[in-house]
C-alpha positions in Angstrom: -28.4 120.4 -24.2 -25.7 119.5 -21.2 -29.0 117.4 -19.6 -29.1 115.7 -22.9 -26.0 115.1 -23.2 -25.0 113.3 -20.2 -28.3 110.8 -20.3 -26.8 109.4 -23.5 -23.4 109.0 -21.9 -25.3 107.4 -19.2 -27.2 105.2 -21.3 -23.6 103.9 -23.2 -21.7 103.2 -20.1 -24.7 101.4 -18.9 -24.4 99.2 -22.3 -21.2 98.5 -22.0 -20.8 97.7 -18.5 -23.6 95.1 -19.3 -22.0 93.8 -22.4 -18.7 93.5 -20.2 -20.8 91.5 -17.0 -22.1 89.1 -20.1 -18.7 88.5 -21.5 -17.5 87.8 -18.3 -20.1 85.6 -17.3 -19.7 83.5 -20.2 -15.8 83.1 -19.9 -16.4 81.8 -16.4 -19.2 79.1 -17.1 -17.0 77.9 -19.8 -13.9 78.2 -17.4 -15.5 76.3 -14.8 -16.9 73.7 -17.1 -13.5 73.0 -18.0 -12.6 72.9 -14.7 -14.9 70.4 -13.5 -13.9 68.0 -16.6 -9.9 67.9 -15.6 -11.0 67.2 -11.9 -13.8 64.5 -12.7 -10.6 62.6 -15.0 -7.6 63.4 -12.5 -10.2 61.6 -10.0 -10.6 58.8 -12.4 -14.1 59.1 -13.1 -15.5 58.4 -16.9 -16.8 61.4 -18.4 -17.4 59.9 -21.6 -21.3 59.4 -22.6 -20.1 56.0 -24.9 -21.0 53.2 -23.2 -18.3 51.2 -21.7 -17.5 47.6 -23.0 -19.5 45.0 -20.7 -18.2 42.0 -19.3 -21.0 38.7 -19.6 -22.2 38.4 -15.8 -22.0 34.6 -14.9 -24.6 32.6 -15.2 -26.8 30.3 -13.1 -26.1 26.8 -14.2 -28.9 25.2 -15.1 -30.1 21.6 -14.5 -29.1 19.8 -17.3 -25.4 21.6 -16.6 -25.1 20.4 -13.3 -26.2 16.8 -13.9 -23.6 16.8 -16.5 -21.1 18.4 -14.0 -22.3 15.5 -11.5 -21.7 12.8 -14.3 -18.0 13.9 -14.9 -17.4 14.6 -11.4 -18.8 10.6 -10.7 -16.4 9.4 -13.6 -12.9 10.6 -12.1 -14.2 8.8 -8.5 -11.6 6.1 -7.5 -13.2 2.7 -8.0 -13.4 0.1 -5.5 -10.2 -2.3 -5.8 -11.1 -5.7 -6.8 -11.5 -8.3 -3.9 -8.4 -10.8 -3.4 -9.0 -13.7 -1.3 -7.5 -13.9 1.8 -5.0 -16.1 2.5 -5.3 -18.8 5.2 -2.5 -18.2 8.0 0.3 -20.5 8.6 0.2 -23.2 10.7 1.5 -22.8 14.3 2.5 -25.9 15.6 -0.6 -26.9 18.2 -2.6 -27.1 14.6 0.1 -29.9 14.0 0.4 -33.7 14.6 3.1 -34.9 13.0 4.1 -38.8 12.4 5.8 -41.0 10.8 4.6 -42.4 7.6 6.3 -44.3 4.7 10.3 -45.9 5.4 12.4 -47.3 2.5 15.6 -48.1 3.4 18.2 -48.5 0.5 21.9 -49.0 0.3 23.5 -46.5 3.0 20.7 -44.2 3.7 16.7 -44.5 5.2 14.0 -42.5 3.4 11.4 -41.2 5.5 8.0 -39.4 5.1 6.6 -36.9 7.9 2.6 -36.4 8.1 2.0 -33.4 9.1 -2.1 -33.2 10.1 -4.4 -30.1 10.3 -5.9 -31.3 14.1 -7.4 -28.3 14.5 -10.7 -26.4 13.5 -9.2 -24.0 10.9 -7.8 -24.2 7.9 -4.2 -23.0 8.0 -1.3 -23.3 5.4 2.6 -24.7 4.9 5.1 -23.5 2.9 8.7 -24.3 2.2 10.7 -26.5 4.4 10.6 -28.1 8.1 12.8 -28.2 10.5 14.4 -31.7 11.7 16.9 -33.2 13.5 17.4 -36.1 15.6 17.0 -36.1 19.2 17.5 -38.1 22.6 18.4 -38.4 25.6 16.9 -36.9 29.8 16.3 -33.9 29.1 15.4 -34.1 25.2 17.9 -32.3 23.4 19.2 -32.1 19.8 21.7 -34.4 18.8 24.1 -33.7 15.6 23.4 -30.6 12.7 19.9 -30.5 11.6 18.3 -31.9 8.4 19.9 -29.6 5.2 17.7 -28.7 2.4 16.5 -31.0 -0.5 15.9 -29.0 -3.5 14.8 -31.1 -5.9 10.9 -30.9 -5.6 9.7 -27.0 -5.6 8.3 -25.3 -2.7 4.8 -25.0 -3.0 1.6 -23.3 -0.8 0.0 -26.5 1.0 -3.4 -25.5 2.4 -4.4 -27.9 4.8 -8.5 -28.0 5.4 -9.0 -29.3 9.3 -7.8 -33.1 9.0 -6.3 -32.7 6.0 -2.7 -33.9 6.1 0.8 -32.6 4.4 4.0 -34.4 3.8 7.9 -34.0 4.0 11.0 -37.0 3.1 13.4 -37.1 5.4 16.6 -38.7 4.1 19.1 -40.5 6.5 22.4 -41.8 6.0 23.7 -44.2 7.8 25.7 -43.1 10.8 28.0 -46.4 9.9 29.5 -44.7 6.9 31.9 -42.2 8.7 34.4 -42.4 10.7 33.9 -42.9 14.7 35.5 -40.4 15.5 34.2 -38.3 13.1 30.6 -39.0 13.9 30.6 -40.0 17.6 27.3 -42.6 16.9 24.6 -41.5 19.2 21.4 -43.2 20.1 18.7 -41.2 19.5 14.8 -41.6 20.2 13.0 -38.7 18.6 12.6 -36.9 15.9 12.8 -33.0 16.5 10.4 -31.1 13.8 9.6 -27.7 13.6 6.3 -26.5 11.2 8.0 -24.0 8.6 8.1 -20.7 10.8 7.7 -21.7 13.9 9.9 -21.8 16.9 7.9 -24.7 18.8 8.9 -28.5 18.0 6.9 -31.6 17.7 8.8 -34.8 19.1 8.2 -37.5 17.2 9.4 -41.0 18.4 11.8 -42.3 16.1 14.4 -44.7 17.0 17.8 -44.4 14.9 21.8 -43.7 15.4 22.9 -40.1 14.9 26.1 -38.6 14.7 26.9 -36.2 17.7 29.9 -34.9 16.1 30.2 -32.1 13.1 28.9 -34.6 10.4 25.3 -34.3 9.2 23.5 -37.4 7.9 20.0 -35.7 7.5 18.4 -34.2 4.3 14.7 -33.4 3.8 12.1 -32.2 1.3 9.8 -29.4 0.8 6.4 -29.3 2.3 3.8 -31.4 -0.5 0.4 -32.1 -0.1 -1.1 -35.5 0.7 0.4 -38.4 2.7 3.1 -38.7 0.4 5.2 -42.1 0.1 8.8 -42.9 0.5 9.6 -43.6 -3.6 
């Protein structure tokens, strides 16, 4: 009976010592399933079996894309500037002969053209006014103001092809109409002439009377093409 006895308590505690393992066993799978989940998302990894949203991977371009990328591209290019034609330079004064040309005298002044002639090989321009004064004496020098400005005819581009010849009226009042000892009357036997922008003069001979003193008796015209006259 006592043998009996203690096989069934045997038996029982058996039972529930496995019924206790398997209870245990279970809490901890569960335990460290839950374990693994909170670590996995304090690391940042997705545990979530929904996909995630995907972003469109970029694509190749194709051919008819890039020629129309080439075409807009060649569209915003800077175009080539139109041409301008060039400008002949201005003549320096060894492209130069100048010489009298047309006199008209009238009631207490001479009018006299300049020809100024392209002797060179190059075409070459004039513009605006020249320089003149009268001029004598050993050494040559300048006698009296030079020539003031005559406004009346417009300054204009003269483009002088070689042999081609330009043209500028000199006015000159007579010395004779001032006083002596205003004008101090000087002989004089040239004409100095600088080209517009130059710094070299031509010496023309030119026989007149000029005034030495303050008193300016010369006046001439803007550069025009042609051999002009003196009307």
């Amino acid at each position: 009976m006592s043998s009996s006895l203690t096989l069934r308590r045997v038996f029982l505690a058996t039972a529930l010592t496995g019924a206790v393992v398997l209870a245990t066993g279970c809490s901890a799978g569960s335990a460290t399933s839950s374990g693994d989940t909170a670590a996995a998302t304090a690391a940042g990894a997705s545990v979530t079996t929904t996909p995630a949203a995907t972003t469109p991977a970029a694509t190749a371009p194709t051919a008819a894309n890039r020629a129309q990328a080439g075409n807009r591209g060649s569209n915003t290019q800077a175009q080539p500037a139109g041409t301008t034609p060039k400008r002949a330079a201005a003549c320096p004064t060894r492209y130069l002969k100048a010489t009298p040309g047309v006199s008209q005298g009238t009631a207490g002044s001479v009018y006299q053209v300049i020809d100024f002639t392209n002797i060179a090989q190059t075409t070459c321009t004039l513009y605006g006014y020249p320089g003149v004064s009268l001029a004598g004496g050993s050494p040559v020098h300048q006698i009296g103001p030079a020539a003031t400005r005559n406004t009346t005819a417009p300054r204009a581009l003269v483009t002088l092809a070689p042999g081609a010849t330009a043209n500028a009226l000199l006015r000159i009042t007579d010395a004779g109409n001032y006083p002596a000892a205003q004008c101090h009357p000087t002989a004089a036997q040239y004409l100095q002439v600088y080209p517009p922008g130059q710094t070299t003069p031509i010496y023309v001979a030119y026989t007149s009377t000029a005034c030495a003193g303050t008193v300016g008796i010369l006046s001439v015209s803007a550069l025009q093409p042609g051999a002009g006259s003196a009307s």
